[in-house]
C-alpha positions as CSV (number, residue, x, y, z in Angstrom):
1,X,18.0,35.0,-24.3
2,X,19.7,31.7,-24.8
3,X,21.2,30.9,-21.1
4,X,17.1,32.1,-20.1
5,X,15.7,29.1,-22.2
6,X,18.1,26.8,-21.7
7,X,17.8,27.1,-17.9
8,X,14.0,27.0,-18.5
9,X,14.7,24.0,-20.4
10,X,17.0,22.2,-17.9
11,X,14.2,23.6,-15.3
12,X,12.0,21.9,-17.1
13,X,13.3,18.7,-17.6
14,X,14.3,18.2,-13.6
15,X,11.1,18.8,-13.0
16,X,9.7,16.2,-14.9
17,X,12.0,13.6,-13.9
18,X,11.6,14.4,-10.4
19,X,7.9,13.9,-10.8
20,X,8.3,10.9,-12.9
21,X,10.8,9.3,-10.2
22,X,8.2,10.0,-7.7
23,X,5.5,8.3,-9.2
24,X,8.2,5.1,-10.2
25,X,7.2,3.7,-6.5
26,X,7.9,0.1,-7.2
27,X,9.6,-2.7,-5.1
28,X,11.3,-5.9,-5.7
29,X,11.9,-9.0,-3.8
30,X,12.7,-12.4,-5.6
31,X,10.4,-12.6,-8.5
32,X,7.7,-10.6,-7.4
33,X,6.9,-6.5,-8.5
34,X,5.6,-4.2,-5.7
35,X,4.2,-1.4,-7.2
36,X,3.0,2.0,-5.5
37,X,2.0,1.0,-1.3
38,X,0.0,3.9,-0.4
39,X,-2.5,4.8,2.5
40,X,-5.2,7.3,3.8
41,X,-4.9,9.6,5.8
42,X,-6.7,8.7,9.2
43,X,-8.6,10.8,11.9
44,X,-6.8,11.5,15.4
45,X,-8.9,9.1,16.6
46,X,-8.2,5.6,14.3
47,X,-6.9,2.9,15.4
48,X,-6.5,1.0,12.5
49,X,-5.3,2.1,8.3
50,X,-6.0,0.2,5.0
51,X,-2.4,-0.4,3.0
52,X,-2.8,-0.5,-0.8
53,X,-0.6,-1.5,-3.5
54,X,0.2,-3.9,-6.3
55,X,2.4,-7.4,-6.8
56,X,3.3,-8.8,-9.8
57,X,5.0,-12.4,-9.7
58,X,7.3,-12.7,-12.4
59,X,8.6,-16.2,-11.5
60,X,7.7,-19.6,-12.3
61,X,5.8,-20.4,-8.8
62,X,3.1,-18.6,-6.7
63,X,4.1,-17.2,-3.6
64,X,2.0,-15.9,-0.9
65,X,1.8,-12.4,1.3
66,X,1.6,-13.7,4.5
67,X,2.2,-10.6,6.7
68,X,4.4,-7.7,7.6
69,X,5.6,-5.1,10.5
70,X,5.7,-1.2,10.4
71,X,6.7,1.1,13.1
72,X,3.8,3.2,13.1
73,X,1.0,0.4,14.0
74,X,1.5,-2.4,16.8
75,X,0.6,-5.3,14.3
76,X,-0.2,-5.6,10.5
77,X,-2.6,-8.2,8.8
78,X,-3.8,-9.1,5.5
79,X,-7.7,-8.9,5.2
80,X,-10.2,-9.3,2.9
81,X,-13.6,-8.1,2.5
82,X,-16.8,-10.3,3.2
83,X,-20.5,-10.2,3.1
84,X,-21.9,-10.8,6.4
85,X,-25.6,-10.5,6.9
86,X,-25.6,-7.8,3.7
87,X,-23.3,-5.8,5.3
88,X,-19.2,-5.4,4.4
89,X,-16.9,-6.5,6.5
90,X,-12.9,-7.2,6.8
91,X,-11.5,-10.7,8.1
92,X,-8.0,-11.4,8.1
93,X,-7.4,-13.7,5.5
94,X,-6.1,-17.4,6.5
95,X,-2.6,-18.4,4.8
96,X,-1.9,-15.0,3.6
97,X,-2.8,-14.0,0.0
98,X,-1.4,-16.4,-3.0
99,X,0.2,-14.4,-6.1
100,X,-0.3,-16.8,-9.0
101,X,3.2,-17.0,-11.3
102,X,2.5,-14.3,-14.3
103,X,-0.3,-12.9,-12.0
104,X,-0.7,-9.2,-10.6
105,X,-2.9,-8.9,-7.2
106,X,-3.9,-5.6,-6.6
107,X,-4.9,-4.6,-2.7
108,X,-7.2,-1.7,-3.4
109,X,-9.8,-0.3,-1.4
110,X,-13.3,-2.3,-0.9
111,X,-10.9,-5.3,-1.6
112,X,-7.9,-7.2,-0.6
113,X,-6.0,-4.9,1.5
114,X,-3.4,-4.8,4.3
115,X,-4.3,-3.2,8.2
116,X,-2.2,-1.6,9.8
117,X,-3.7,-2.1,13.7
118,X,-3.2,-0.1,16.8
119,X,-1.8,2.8,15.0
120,X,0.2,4.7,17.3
121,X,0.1,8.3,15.4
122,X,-2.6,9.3,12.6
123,X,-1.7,9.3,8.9
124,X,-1.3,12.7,7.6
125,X,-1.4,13.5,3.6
126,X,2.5,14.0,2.0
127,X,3.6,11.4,5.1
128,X,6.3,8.6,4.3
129,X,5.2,5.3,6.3
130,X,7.7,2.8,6.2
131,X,6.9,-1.1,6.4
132,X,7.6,-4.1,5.5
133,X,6.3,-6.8,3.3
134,X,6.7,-10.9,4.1
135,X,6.6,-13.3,1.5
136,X,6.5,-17.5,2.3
137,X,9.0,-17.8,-0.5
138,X,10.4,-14.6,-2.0
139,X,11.2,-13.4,1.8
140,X,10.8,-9.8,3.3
141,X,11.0,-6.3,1.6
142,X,11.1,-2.9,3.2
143,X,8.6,-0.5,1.5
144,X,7.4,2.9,2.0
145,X,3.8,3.7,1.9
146,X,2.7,7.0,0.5
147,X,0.3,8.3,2.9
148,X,-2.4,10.6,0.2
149,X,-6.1,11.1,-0.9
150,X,-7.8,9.2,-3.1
151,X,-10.8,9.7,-5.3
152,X,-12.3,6.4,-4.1
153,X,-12.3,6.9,-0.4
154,X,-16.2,6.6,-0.3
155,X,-15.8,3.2,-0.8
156,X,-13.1,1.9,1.3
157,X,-14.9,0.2,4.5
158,X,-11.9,0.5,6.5
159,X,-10.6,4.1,7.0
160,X,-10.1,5.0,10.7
161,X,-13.9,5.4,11.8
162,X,-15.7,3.4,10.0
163,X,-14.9,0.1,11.9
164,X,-13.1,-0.6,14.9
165,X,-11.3,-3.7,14.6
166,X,-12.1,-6.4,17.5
């Protein structure tokens, strides 16, 4: 009875760091945080795929994102959302986006994000994307997106279908 529980117990335990490990999806480059890139899964027939995640500058300065490179889309931007004639739509954003020193930016959906353009496979849930990140000061950091649902996908205006980028 005792070798059962203590391999229940050490069953136990694994299996809670492993799921804690998982969700510890963080980054670092210079003094900035990266926490948790993820994306959506797409439709066959997208082109493009919002990138999500956090960035925490730690230092003394602000940096900026200015771009990045993954081999699963032919170019990557950083957009942001604007209000055209009442309706939603994503720009790239000129200069990259600035991360204020003791500042977190968070690229969510309906927000800040980054595109992945002229994807050349669609996303699929439990997929590993890898990518990388550029910084103007700080440098460039490879990253893996987790490609999974999310609750708010209803409001994300770039998810495959919606928009076709021009």
């Amino acid at each position: 009875m005792t070798i059962i529980f203590r391999v229940f117990v050490a069953s136990v335990a694994a299996a809670a760091f492993a799921s804690t490990s998982a969700a510890a999806h963080e980054y670092k480059v210079g003094a900035l945080d990266i926490g948790h890139p993820w994306s959506r899964p797409t439709p066959k027939e997208a082109n493009i795929a919002g990138g999500y995640l956090t960035i925490t500058n730690k230092g003394k300065t602000a940096d900026r994102l200015i771009g990045g490179s993954s081999p699963v889309a032919s170019q990557i931007e950083v957009h942001e959302i604007v209000d055209v004639d009442g309706m939603a739509k994503t720009r790239p954003v000129a200069g990259g986006i600035e991360i204020k020193p003791g500042k977190t930016v968070e690229l969510k959906p309906g927000a800040l994000r980054i595109v992945l353009l002229g994807l050349k496979e669609p996303l699929q849930v439990g997929q590993k994307i890898k990518g990388t990140l550029v910084f103007e000061k700080a440098g460039s950091v490879d990253i893996i997106y987790n490609v999974e649902e999310n609750a708010g996908a209803a409001v994300s205006g770039v998810n495959g279908v919606a928009h076709k980028h021009h």
